[in-house]
C-alpha positions in Angstrom: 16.9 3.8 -5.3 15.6 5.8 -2.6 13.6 3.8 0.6 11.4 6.5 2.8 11.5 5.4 6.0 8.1 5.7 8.0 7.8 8.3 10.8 5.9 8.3 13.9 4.3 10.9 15.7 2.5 10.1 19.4 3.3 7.2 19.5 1.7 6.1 15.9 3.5 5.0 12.6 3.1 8.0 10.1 2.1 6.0 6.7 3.4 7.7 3.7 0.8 5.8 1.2 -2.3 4.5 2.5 -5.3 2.8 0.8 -9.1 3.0 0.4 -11.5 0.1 1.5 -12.7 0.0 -2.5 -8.9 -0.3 -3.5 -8.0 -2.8 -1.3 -10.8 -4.9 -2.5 -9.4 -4.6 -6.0 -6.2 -5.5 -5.4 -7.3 -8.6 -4.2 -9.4 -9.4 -7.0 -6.1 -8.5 -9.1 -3.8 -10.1 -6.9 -5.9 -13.2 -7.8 -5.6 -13.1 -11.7 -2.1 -11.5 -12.2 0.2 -12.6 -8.7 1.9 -10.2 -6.5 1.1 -6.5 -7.7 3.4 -3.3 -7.5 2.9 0.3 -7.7 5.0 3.0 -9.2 3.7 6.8 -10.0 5.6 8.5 -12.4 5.1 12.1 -13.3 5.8 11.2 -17.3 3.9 12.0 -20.0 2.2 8.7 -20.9 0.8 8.2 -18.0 0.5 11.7 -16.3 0.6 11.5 -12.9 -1.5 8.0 -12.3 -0.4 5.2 -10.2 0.1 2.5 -12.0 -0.2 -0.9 -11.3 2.0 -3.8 -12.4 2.5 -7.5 -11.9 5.8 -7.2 -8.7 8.6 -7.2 -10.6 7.4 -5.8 -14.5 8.6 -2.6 -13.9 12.0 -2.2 -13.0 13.3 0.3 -10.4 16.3 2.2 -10.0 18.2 5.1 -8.7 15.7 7.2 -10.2 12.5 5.8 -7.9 11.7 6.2 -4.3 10.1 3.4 -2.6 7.5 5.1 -0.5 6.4 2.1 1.3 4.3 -1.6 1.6 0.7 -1.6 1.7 -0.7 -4.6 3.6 -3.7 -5.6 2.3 -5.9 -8.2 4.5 -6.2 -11.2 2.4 -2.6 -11.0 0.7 0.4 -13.1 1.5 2.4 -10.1 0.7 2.8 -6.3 0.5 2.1 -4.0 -2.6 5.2 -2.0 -3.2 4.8 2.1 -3.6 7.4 3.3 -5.8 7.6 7.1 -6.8 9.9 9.0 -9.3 12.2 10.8 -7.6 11.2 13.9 -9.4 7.4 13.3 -8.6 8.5 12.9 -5.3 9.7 16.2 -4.8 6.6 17.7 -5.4 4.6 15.1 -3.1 7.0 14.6 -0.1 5.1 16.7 2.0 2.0 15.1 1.9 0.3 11.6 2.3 -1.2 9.6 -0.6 -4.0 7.2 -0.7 -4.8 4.9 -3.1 -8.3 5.1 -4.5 -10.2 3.3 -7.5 -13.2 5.4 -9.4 -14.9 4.6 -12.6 -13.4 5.3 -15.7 -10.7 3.8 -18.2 -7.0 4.0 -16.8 -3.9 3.7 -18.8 -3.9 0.3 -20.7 -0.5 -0.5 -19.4 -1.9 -0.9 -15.3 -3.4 -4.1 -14.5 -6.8 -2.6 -13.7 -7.9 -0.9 -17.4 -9.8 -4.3 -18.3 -11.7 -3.6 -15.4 -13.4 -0.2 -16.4 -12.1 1.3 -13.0 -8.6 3.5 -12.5 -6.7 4.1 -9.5 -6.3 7.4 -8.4 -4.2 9.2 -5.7 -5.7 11.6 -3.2 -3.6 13.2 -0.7 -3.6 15.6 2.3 -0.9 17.4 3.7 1.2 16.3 6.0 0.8 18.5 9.6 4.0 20.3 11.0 4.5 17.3 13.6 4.1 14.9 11.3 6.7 16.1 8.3 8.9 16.4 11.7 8.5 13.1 12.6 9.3 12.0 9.1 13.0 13.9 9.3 12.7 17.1 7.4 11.7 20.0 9.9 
């Protein structure tokens, strides 16, 4: 298992996952009915390239995940873990995610399908300071 540390740029902390006003509000509703949440974004082929979410602890980590980072969400007694394949990762390092929630049906496995909303990922490339910051210029 792989933790990304955080970089800072000007004197600010460079997040690697962020989150929407409309995802955060969900989360807490979730948080509420299920406990402590998690997130891990796989690039498999059940799930595509969705983040899912899961009750902390349901799905289980390893080697083969990068932990990306906590999202504090005002409200909660504790962060939402980011994990990432490794192999996803790869592809994303070089940018920063933030989690969303639209409309639609998700994958039945994350906790939000029931609701008739999905999380999404949207993401923006990292500038040449910032990737610096975060160790790999």
């Amino acid at each position: 298992m792989v933790v990304e540390r955080p970089g800072r740029w000007g004197g600010e902390a460079i997040e690697r996952v962020l989150l929407t006003d409309e995802a955060a509000e969900l989360l807490r509703r979730l948080t509420a009915m299920h406990g402590p949440l998690m997130f891990h974004q796989s690039g498999g082929c059940c799930d595509g390239s969705s983040p899912m979410c899961y009750p902390d602890g349901e799905f289980r980590t390893g080697s083969a995940d990068v932990h990306l980072g906590d999202l504090v969400v005002d409200g909660l007694d504790q962060p939402i873990a980011f994990w990432m394949s490794a192999n996803q990762y790869e592809y994303w390092k070089h940018t920063q995610l933030t989690v969303d929630v639209v409309k639609g049906r998700g994958s039945g496995f994350s906790v939000e399908a029931p609701e008739g909303v999905r999380f999404l990922i949207r993401s923006r490339l990292f500038t040449d300071q910032e990737y610096a910051s975060l160790g790999f210029l």
